[in-house]
C-alpha positions as CSV (number, residue, x, y, z in Angstrom):
1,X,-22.6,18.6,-36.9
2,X,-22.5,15.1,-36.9
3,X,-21.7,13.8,-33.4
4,X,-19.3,10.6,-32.4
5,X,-19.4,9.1,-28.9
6,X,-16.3,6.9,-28.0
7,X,-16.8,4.8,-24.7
8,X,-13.7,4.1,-22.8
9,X,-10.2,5.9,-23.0
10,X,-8.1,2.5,-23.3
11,X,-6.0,1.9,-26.3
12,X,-8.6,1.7,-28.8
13,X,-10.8,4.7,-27.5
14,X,-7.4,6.7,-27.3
15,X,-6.5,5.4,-31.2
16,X,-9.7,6.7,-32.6
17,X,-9.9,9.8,-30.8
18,X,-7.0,10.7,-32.5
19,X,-7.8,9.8,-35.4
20,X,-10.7,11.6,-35.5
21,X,-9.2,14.6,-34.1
22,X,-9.5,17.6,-36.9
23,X,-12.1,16.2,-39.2
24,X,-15.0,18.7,-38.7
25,X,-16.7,16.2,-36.1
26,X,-18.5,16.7,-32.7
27,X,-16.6,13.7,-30.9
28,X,-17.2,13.4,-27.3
29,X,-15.1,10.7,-25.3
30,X,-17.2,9.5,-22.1
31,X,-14.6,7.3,-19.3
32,X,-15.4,6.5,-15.6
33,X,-12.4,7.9,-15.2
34,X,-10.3,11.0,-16.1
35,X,-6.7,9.4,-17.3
36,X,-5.7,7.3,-19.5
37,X,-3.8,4.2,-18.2
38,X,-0.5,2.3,-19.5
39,X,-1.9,-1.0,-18.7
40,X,1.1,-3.1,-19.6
41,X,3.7,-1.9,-17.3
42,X,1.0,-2.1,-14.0
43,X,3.6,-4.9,-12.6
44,X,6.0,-2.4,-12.3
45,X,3.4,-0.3,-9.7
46,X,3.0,-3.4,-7.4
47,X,6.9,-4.4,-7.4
48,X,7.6,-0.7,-6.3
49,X,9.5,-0.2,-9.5
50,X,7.6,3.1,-10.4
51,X,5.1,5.3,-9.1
52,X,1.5,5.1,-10.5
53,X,1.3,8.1,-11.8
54,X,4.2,7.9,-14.9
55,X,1.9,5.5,-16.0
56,X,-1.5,7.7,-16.2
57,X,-1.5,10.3,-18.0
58,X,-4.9,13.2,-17.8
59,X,-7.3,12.6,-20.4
60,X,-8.2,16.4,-20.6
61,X,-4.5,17.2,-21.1
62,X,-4.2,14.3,-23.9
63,X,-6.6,15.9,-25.9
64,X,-5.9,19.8,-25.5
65,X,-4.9,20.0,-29.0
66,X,-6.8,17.6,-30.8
67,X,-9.4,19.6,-32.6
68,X,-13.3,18.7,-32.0
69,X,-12.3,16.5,-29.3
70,X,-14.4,16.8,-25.5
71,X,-14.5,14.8,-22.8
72,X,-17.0,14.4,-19.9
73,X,-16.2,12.0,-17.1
74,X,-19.1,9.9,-16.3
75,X,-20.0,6.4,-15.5
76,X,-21.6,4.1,-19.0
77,X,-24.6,2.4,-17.5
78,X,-26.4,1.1,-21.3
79,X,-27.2,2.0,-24.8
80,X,-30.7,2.6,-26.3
81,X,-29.9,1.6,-29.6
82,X,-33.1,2.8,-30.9
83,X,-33.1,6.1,-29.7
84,X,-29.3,6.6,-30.2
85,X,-28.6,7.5,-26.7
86,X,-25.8,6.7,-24.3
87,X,-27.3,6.1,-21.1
88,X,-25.3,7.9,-17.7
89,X,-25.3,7.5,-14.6
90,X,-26.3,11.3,-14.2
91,X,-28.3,11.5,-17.7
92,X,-27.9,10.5,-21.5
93,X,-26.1,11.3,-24.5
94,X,-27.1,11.4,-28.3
95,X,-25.2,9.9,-30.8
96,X,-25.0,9.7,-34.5
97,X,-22.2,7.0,-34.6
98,X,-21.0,5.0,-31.4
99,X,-17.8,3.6,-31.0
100,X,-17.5,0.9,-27.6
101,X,-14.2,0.7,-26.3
102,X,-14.8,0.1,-22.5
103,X,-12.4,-2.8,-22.4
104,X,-12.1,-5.9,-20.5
105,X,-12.1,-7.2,-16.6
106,X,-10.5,-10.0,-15.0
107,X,-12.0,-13.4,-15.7
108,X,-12.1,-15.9,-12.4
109,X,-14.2,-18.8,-14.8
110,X,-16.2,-19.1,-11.7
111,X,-13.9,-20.0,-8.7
112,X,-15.6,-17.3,-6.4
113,X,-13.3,-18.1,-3.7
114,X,-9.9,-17.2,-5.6
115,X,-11.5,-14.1,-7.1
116,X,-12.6,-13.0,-3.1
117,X,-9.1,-13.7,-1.9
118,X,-6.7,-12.5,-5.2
119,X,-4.6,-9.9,-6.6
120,X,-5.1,-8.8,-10.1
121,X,-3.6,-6.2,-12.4
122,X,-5.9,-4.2,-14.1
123,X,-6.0,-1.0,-12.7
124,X,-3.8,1.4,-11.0
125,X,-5.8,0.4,-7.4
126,X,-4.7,-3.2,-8.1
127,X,-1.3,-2.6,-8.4
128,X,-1.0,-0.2,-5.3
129,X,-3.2,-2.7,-3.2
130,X,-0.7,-5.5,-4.3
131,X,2.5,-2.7,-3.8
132,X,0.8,-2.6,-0.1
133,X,0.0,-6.3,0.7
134,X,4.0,-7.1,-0.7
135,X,5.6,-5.2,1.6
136,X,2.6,-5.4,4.4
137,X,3.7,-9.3,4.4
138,X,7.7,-8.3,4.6
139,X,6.9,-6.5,7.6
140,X,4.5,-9.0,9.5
141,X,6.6,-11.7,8.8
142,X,9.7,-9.8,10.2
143,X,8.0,-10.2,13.7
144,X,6.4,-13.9,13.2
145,X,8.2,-16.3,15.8
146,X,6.5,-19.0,13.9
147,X,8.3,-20.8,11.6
148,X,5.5,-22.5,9.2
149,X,3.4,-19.4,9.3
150,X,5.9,-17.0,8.3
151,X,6.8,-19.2,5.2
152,X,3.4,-19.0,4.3
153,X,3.7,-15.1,4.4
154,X,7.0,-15.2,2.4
155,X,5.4,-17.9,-0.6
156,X,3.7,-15.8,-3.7
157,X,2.0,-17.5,-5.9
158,X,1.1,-16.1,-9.7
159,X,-1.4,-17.7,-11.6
160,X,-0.6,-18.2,-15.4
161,X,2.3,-17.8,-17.3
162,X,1.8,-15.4,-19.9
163,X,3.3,-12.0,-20.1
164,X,1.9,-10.3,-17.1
165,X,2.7,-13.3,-15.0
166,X,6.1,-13.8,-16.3
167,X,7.1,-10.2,-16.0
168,X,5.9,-10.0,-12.7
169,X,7.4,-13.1,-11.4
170,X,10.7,-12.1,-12.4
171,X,10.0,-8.6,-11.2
172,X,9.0,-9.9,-7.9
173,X,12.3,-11.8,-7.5
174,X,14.4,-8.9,-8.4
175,X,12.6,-6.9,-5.5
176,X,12.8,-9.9,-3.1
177,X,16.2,-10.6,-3.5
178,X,18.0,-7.4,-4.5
179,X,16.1,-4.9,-2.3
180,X,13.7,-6.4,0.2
181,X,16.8,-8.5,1.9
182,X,18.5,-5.3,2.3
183,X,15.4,-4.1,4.0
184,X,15.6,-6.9,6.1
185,X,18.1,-8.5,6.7
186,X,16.7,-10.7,10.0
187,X,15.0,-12.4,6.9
188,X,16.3,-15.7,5.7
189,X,15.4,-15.4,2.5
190,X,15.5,-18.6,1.6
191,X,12.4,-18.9,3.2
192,X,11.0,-17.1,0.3
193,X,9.3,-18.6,-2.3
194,X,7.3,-17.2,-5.6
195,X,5.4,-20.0,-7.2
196,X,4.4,-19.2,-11.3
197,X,1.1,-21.8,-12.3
198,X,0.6,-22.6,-16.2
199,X,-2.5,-24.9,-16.7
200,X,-0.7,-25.6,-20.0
201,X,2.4,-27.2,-21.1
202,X,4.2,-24.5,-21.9
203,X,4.5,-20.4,-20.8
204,X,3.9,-17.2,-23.1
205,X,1.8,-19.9,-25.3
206,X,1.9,-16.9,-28.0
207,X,5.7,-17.4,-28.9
208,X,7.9,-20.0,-30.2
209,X,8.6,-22.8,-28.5
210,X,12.9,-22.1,-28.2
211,X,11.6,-18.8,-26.6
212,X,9.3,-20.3,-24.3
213,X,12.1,-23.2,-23.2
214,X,14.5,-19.7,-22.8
215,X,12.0,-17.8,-20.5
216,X,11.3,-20.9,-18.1
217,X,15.1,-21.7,-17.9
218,X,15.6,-18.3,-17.0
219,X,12.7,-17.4,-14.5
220,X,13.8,-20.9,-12.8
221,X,17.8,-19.3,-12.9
222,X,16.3,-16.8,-10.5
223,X,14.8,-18.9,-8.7
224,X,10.9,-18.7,-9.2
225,X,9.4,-21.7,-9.2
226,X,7.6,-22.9,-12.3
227,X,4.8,-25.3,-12.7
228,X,3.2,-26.4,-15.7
229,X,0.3,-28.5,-16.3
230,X,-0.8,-27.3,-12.9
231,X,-4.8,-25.4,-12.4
232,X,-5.9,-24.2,-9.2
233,X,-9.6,-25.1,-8.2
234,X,-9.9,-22.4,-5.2
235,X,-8.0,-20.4,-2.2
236,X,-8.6,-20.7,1.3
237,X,-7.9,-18.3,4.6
238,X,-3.7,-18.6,4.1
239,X,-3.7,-21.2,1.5
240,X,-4.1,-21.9,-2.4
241,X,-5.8,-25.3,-3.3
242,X,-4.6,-27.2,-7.0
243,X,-6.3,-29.4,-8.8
244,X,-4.4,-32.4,-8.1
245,X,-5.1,-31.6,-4.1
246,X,-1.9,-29.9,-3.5
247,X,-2.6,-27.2,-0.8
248,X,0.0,-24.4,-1.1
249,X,0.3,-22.4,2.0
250,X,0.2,-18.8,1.1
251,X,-1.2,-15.3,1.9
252,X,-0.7,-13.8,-1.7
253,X,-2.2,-15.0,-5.1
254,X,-1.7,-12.9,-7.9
255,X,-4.1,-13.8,-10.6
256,X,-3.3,-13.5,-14.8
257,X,-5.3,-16.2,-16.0
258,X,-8.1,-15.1,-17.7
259,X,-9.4,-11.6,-19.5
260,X,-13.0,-11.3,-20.4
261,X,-15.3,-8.3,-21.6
262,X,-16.0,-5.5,-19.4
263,X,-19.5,-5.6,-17.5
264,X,-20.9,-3.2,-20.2
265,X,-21.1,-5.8,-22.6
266,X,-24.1,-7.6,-20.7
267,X,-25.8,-4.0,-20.9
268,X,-26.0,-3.9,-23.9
269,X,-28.4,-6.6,-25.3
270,X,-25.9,-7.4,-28.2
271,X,-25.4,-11.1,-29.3
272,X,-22.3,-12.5,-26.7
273,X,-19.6,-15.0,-27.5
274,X,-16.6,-16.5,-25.2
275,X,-15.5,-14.2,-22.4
276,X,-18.6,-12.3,-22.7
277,X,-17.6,-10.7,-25.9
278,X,-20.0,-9.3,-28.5
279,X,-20.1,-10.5,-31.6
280,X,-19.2,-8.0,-34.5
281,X,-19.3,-7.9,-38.4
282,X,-16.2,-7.9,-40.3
283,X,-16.2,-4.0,-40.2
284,X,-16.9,-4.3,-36.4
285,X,-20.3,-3.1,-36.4
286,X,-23.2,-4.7,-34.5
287,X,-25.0,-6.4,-36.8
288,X,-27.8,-4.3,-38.1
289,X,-26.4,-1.2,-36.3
290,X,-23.8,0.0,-38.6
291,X,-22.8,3.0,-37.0
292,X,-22.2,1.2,-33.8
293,X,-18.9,0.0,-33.7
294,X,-17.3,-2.4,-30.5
295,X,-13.9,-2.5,-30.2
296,X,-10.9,-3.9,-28.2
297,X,-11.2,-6.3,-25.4
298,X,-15.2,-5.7,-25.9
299,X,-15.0,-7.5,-29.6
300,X,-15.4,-10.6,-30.8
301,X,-13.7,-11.6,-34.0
302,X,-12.8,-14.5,-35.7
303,X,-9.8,-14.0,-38.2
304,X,-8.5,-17.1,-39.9
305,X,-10.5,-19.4,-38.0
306,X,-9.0,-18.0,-35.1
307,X,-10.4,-15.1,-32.1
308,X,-8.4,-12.6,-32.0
309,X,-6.3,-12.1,-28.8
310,X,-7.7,-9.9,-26.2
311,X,-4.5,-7.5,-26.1
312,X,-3.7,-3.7,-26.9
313,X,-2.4,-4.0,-30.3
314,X,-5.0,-5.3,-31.4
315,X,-7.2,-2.8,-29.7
316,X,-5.0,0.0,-31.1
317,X,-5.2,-1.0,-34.8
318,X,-9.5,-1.8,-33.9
319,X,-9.3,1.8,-33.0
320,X,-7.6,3.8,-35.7
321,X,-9.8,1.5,-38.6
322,X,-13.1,1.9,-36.6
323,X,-12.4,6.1,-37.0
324,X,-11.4,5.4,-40.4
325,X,-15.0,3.2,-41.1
326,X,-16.9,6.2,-39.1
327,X,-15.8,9.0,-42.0
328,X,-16.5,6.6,-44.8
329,X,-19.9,5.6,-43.6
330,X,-20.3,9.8,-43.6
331,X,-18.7,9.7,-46.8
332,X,-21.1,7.2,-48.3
333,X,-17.9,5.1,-49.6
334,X,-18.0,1.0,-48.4
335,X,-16.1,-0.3,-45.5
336,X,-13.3,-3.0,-45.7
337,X,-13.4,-5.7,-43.7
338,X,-11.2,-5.1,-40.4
339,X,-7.5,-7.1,-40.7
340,X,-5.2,-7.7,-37.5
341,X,-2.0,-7.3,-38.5
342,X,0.3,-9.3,-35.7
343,X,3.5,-7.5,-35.5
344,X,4.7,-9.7,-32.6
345,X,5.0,-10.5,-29.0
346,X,7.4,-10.3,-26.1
347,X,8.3,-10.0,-22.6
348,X,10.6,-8.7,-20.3
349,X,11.5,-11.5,-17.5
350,X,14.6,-9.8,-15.6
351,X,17.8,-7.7,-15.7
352,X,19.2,-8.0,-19.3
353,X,17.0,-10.7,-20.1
354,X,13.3,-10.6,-22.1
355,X,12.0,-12.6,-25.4
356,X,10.7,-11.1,-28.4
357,X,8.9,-12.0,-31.9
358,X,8.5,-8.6,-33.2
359,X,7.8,-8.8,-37.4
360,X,8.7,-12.5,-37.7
361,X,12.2,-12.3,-35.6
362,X,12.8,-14.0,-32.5
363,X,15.3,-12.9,-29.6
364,X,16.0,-13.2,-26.6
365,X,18.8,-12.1,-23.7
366,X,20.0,-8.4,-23.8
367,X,19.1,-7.6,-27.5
368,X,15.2,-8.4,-26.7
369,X,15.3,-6.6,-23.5
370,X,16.9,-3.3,-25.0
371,X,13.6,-4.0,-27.8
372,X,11.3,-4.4,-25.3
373,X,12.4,-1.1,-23.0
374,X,12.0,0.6,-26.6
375,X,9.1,-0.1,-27.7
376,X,7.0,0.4,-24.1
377,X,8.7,3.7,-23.9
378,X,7.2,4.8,-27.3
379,X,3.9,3.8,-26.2
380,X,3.8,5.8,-23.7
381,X,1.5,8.8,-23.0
382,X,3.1,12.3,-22.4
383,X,6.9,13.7,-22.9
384,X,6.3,13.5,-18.9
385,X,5.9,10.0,-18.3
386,X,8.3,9.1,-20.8
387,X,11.1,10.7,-19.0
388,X,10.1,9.6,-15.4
389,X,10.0,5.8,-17.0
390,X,13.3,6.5,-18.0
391,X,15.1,7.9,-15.2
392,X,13.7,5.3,-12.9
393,X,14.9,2.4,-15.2
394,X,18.0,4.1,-15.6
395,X,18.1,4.4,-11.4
396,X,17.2,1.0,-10.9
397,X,19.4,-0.6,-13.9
398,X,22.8,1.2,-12.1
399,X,21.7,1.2,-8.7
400,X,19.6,-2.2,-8.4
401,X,17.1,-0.1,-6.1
402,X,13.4,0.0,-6.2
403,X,12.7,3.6,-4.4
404,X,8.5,3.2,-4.6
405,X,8.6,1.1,-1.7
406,X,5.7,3.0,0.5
407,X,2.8,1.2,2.2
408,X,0.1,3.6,1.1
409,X,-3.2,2.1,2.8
410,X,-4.6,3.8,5.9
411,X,-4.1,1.1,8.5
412,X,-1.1,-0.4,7.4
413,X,-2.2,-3.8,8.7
414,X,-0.6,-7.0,7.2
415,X,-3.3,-9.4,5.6
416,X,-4.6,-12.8,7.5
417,X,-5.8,-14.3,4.7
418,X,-4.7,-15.1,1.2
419,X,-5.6,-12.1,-0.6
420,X,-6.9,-9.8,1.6
């Protein structure tokens, strides 16, 4: 029986899993770990929003019923290309056709002392490590006597403006300002301050420019403040250094700023492009190797004269063609060349308020956020996860009340330096 090995249980491993559920194939689905992860609504986990796990769902229950389909939970350490194998941290696997979907990592572009001191949002451990250090810096500073250092507790600072660090930014706020000051209420907090950085001119660089004029009048409405044209060049004990030699005091930098392939990709001894990307065919097969396909935030792509975006639909469409291309190639039949089709982008920045280009329409306000609530909820994993979503967006819509707000970490000491 011919025998497919999918790498990675993100959006694109989960896509052509599926896919090739039922079709008379050995398909074995190797992750590091055993659940599959919502990725896009981690933000949520760190503003205490939701818990972490309506946003994991078991990989082992995902597949139950999809016939052919097995999974073994082990860590991806290379591939002999040669010999077909899979190389494990406890052993090997064959393979007839390989399809690497072990996505992508936080880029730093070399500032090694912002990636030592920030927060990112890739996995559910970042977002319950930044849930922690959020409210660990509510409670220190509601002791501090001193004036300048407990501003510096109180200032966030989120680096880039595209989705993730819009959504969070305005998520932050709402938790800030409609929940936190009921927590504590000997907290001026006017004292607070949640900075968002954009080395560019504009944010959420993917949409138009009325929509991108429409999320930066309204994230500045709330009171976050924006700054475009601004890069950071490092981070300090307490502080976040600019470009221009502004020194920000701070204890919390959430970086957004950069996505690049995961640490597999180096492993692999394939031909590497920007952000560490390998370099595909058309059909997204190595070149040479055609039953090795790379996918997702692992691929490199150029589709009218452009890379495509690092991003789950992409991945998600990657996925379903690359099972599609595996049963022709067993079929004998040719492969078409792989087409992105972009059906749009958007973001949620507050309460009744998000922007949206889905199939060529813009919106924004109420109408975008009730879209963007949608859509997330039917991407979803699990009837489970669905409903808890929900119920806790219904809660929060009526109520204005972030329950989740639990410092989880064993000491439950506050941070001394920025990031930490």
């Amino acid at each position: 029986m011919t025998r497919v090995v999918i790498v990675g249980m993100g959006f694109g491993g989960v896509r052509a899993a599926r896919a090739l559920a039922g079709k008379g194939l050995d398909v074995l689905i190797i992750d590091r770990r055993n659940y599959h992860l919502f990725q896009p609504l981690l933000y949520q986990v760190a503003t205490s929003s939701l818990e972490e796990e309506s946003i994991a769902y078991p990989v082992r229950a995902l597949i139950r019923g999809w016939k052919g389909i097995r999974f073994r939970m082990a860590e991806v350490t290379g591939v002999d290309f040669e010999r077909r194998l899979v190389r494990l941290v406890d052993g090997e696997v064959e393979y007839d056709y390989l399809i690497m979907a072990a996505g992508g990592a936080t880029h730093f572009f070399g500032l090694d002392s912002v990636e030592q001191r920030a927060f990112q949002l890739k996995g559910l451990g970042h977002a319950v490590r930044l849930r922690n250090h959020i409210l660990n810096v509510f409670e220190r500073a509601d002791r501090e006597p001193d004036g300048e250092r407990r501003r510096a507790l109180l200032t966030f600072v989120i680096v880039c403006g595209g989705p993730t660090g819009v959504e969070f930014a305005g998520a932050l706020e709402e938790l800030i300002h409609h929940e936190l000051s009921r927590d504590f209420p000997g907290l001026d907090m006017k004292e607070s301050r949640i900075l968002l950085l954009e080395a560019r001119d504009a944010l959420l660089p993917p949409v138009p420019r009325e929509l991108q004029q429409y999320s930066r009048k309204r994230l500045e409405g709330m009171g976050v403040e924006v700054r475009l044209n601004t890069q950071v060049k490092g981070a300090e004990d307490g502080a976040v250094l600019l470009a221009d030699g502004t020194v920000i005091p701070s204890h919390t930098i959430v970086w957004s700023a950069g996505v690049q392939a995961s640490p597999l990709a180096a492993e692999l001894g394939a031909p590497r492009a920007a952000n560490g990307r390998i370099a595909v065919q058309p059909d997204l097969s190595l070149a040479g190797r055609t039953e090795v396909f790379v996918i997702g935030d692992m691929a490199f792509l150029v589709q009218d004269g452009t890379p495509l975006p690092m991003v789950a639909s992409v991945a998600m469409q990657q996925g379903e063609y690359a099972a599609r291309a595996v049963l022709a190639r067993i079929k004998g039949d040719a492969v078409p060349p792989f087409r992105y089709y972009d059906k749009g982008t958007m973001a949620i920045i507050g309460r009744n308020s998000a922007v949206a280009k889905v199939f060529g329409v813009t919106m924004t306000g109420f109408f975008a956020w009730v879209v963007w609530l949608t859509i997330h909820l039917m991407f979803l994993v699990g009837f489970r996860n669905r409903l808890l979503v929900l119920l806790n967006w219904a809660y929060y819509y009526y109520f204005r009340a972030q329950q989740v707000r639990l410092i989880t970490d064993d000491n439950g000491k506050p941070p001394e330096a920025c990031g930490t």
